[in-house]
C-alpha positions as CSV (number, residue, x, y, z in Angstrom):
1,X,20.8,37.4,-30.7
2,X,23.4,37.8,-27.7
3,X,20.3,38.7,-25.5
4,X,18.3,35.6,-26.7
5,X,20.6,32.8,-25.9
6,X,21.0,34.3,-22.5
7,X,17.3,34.4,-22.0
8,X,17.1,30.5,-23.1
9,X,20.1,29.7,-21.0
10,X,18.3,30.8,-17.8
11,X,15.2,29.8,-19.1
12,X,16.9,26.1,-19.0
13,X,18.4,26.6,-16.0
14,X,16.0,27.8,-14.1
15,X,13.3,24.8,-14.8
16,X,14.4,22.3,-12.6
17,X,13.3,25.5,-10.1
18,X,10.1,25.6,-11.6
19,X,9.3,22.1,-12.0
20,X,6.9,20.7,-9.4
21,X,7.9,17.1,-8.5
22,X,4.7,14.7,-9.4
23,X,5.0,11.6,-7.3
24,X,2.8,9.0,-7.7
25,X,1.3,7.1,-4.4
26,X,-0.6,4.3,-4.4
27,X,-2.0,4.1,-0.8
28,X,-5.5,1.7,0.5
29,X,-6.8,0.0,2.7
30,X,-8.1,-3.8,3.2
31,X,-10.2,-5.6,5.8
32,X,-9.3,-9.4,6.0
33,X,-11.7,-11.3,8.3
34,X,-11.3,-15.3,8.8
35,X,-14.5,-16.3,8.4
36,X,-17.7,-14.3,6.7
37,X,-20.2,-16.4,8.7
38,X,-19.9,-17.7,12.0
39,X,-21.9,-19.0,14.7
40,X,-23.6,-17.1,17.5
41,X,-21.4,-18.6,20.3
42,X,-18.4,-18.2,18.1
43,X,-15.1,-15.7,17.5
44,X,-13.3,-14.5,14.4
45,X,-10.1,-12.3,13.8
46,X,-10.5,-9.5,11.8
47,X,-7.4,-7.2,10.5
48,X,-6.7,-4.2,8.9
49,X,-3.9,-3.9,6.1
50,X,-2.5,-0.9,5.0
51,X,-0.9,-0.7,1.3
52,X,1.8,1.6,-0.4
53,X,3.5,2.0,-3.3
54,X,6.4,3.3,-1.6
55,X,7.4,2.4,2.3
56,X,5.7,4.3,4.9
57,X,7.0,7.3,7.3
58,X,3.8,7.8,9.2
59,X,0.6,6.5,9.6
60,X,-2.4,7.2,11.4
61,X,-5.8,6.4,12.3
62,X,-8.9,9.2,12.2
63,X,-11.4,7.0,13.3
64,X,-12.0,4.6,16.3
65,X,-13.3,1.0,16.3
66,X,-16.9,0.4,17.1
67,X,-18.4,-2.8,15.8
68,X,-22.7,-3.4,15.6
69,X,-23.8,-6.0,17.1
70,X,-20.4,-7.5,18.3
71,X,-17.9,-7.5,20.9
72,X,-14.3,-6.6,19.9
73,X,-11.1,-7.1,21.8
74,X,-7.7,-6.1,20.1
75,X,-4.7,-8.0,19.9
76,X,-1.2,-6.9,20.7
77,X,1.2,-6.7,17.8
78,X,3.9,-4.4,17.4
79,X,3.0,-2.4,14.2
80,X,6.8,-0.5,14.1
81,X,8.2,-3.6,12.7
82,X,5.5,-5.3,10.9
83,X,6.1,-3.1,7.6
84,X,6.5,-6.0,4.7
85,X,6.5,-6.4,0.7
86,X,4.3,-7.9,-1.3
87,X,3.7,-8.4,-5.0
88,X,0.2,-8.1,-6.5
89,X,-0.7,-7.8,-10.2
90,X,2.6,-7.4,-11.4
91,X,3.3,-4.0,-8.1
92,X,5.2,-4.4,-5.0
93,X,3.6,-3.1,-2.4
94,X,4.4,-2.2,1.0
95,X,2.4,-3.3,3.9
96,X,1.4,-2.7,7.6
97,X,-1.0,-4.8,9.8
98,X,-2.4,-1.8,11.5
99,X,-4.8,-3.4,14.0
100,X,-6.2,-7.0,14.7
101,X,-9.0,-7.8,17.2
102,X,-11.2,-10.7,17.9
103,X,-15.1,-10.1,17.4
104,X,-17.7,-12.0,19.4
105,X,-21.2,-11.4,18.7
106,X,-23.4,-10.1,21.1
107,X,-26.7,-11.1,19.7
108,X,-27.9,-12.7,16.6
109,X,-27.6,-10.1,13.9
110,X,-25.0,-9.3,11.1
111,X,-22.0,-7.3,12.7
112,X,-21.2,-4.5,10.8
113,X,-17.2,-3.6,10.9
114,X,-17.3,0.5,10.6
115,X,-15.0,2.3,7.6
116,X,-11.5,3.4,9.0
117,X,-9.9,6.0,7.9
118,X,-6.3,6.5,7.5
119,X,-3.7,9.1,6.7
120,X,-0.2,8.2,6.1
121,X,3.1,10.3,5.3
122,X,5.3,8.9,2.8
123,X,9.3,10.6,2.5
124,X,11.1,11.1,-0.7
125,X,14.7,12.4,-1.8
126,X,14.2,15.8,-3.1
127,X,16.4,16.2,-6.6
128,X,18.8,19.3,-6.8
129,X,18.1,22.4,-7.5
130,X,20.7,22.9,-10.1
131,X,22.6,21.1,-11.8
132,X,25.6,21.7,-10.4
133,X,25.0,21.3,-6.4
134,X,25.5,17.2,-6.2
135,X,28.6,18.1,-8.8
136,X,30.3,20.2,-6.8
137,X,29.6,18.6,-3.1
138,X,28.8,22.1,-1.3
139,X,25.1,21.3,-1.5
140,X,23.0,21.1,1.7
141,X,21.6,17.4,2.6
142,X,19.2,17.1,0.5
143,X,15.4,18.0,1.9
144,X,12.7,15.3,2.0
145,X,9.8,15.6,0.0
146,X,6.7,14.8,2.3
147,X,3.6,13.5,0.5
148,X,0.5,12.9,2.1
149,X,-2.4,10.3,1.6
150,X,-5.9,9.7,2.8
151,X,-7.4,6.2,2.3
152,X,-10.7,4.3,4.0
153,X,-11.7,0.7,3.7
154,X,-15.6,0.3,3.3
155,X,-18.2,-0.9,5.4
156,X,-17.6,-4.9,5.8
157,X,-20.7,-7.1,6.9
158,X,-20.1,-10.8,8.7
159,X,-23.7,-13.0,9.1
160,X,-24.2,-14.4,12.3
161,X,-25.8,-17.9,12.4
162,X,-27.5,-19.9,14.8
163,X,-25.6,-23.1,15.3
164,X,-27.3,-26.3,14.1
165,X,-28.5,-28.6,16.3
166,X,-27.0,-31.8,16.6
167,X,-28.9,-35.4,16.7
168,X,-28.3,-38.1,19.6
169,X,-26.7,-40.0,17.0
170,X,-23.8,-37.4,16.6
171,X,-23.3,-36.8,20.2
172,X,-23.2,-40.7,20.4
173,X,-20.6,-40.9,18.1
174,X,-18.7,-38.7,20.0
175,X,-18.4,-40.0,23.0
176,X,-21.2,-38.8,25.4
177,X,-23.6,-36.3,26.1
């Protein structure tokens, strides 16, 4: 009997050991264009969001962008301190504006915005080993648990239009030819 208690006791204390920490990260991707049609002789901004569960350590970019059919010229924004909160359904999320740039199309066919792909490092507090090590204050800093994600937005397609013509009438009204 002596034996078995002493086998359940470091049974017990040996778990949180044992235990693997399951952490749970919600992590995606979302193209936001201004407009889904535009004219031939027109520009729209197109960005890419990133989304977490938990705030980001890391994040980067495995793929380059090459739009079909369009011309695409980034803007400058500092993504270091863009990192924000928003809820959706109930979940705060964390974002990132990872990139914006202004397309042009180059001839009159849909552009076709290529899937990015994206892996992002996320740092969490790793528990104690024991029970006793926070107790007792000798315990190390604690470590940080590093979990990884992969995530990739799909294929997004903007139609190009020819821009109607306008009658004498309208140009009239406006002032001029």
């Amino acid at each position: 009997m002596k034996y078995f208690w002493l086998i359940l006791t470091s049974i017990l204390l040996s778990t949180p050991l044992l235990a693997k920490d399951k952490v749970k990260v919600d992590f995606f991707v979302r193209t936001f264009c201004d407009k889904n049609e535009i004219y031939h002789d027109d520009s729209t901004t197109v960005s890419y969001v990133l989304y977490a569960t938990v705030p980001f350590a890391k994040v980067d970019c495995k793929s380059t962008f090459k739009p079909r059919n369009a011309h695409a010229r980034p803007l400058n924004i500092n993504r270091h301190s863009a990192q924000g909160k928003i809820k959706k359904n109930g979940i705060i999320y964390y974002t990132l504006v990872w990139e914006q740039y202004v397309i042009r199309p180059t001839k009159m066919a849909d552009i076709k915005l290529p899937a990015m792909e994206f892996e992002a490092e996320f740092h969490f507090r790793q528990p104690p080993c024991t029970l006793f090590e926070d107790f007792f204050g000798s315990a190390p800093p604690p470590l940080a648990l590093v979990v990884r994600r992969k995530a990739r937005n799909k294929v997004m397609k903007i139609s190009v239009a020819e821009r109607p013509r306008r009658s004498t009438r309208e140009l009239m009204r406006e002032g001029g030819m």
